[in-house]
C-alpha positions as CSV (number, residue, x, y, z in Angstrom):
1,X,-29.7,-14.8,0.5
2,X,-26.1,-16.2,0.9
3,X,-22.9,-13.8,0.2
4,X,-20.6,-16.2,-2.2
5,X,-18.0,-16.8,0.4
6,X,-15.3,-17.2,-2.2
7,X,-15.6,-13.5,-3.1
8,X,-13.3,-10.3,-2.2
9,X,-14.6,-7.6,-0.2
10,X,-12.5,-5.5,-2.6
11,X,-12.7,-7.7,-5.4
12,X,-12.3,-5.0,-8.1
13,X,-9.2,-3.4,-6.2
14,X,-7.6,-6.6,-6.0
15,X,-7.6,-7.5,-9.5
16,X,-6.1,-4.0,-10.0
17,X,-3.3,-4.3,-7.6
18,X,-2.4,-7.8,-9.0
19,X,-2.7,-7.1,-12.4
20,X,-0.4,-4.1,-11.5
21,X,2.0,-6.2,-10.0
22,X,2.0,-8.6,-12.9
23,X,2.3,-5.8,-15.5
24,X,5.6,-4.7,-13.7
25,X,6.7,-8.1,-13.6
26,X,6.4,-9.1,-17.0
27,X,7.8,-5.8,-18.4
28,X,10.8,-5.9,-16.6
29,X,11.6,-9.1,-15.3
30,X,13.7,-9.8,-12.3
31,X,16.7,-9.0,-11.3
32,X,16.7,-4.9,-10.0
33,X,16.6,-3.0,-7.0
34,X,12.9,-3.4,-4.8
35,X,13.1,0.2,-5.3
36,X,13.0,0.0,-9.5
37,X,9.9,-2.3,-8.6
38,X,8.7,0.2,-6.5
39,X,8.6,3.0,-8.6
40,X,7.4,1.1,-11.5
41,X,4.4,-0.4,-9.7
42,X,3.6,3.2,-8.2
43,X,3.5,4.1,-11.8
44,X,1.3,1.5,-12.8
45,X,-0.9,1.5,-9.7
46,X,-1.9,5.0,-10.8
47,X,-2.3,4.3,-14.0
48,X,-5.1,2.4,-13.1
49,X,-6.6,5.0,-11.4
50,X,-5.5,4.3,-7.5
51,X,-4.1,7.6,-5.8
52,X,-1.2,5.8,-3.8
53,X,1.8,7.4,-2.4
54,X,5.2,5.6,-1.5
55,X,7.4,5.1,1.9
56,X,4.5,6.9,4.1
57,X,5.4,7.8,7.4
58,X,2.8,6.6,10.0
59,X,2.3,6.9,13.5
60,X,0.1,4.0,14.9
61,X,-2.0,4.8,17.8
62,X,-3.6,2.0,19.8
63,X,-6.2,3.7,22.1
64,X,-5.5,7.2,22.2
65,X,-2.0,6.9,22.7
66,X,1.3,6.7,20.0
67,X,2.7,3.5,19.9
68,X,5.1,3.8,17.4
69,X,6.0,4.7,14.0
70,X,5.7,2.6,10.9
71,X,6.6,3.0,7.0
72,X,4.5,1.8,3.9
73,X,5.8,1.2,1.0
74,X,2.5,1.8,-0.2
75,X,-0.2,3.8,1.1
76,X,-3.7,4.8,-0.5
77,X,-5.6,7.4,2.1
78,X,-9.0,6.3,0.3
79,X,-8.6,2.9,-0.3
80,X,-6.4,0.8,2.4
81,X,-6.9,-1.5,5.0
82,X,-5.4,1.0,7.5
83,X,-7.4,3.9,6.6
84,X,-10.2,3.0,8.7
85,X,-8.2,2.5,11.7
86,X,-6.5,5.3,14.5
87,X,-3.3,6.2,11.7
88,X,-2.3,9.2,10.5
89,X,0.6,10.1,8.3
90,X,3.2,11.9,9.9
91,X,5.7,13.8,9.0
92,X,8.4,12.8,11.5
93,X,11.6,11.5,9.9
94,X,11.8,7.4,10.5
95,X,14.4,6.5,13.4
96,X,17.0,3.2,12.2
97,X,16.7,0.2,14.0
98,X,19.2,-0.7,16.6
């Protein structure tokens, strides 16, 4: 048997974070702050029933050693492309860039 190559490997879980996104959109338009989108879509992402948490400190590690530090706007520990990969969230504050 063939897979259908037009499928999602997280078929479900994209429809979910899409028709988040949508909901936001359509309810309050355009015109605010990303972080009033933000917030709302965090709200509506859980609502759904995804545990997600917002502006996640990271450190990336590329084998075995720290590389640097990176911030998600999202972040889902169970359900994210980056949670099967060397990450971990950390709780070091985020340095500006120069």
């Amino acid at each position: 048997m063939h897979a259908d190559k037009t499928a999602l490997i997280e078929g479900e879980l994209t429809d979910r974070v899409i028709g988040s996104f949508y909901a936001v959109y359509n309810e309050l338009g355009h015109g605010f702050l990303e972080s009033v989108y933000e917030n709302a879509l965090a709200i509506a992402l859980r609502d759904v029933g995804l545990q997600v948490q917002t502006q996640a400190c990271l450190t990336v590690q590329y084998r075995g050693h720290i590389v640097g530090d990176f911030k998600a706007t999202f972040w889902s520990p169970k359900k994210s492309s980056l949670s099967s990969r060397p990450y971990r969230i950390s709780c070091q504050p985020m340095r500006p860039n120069l």
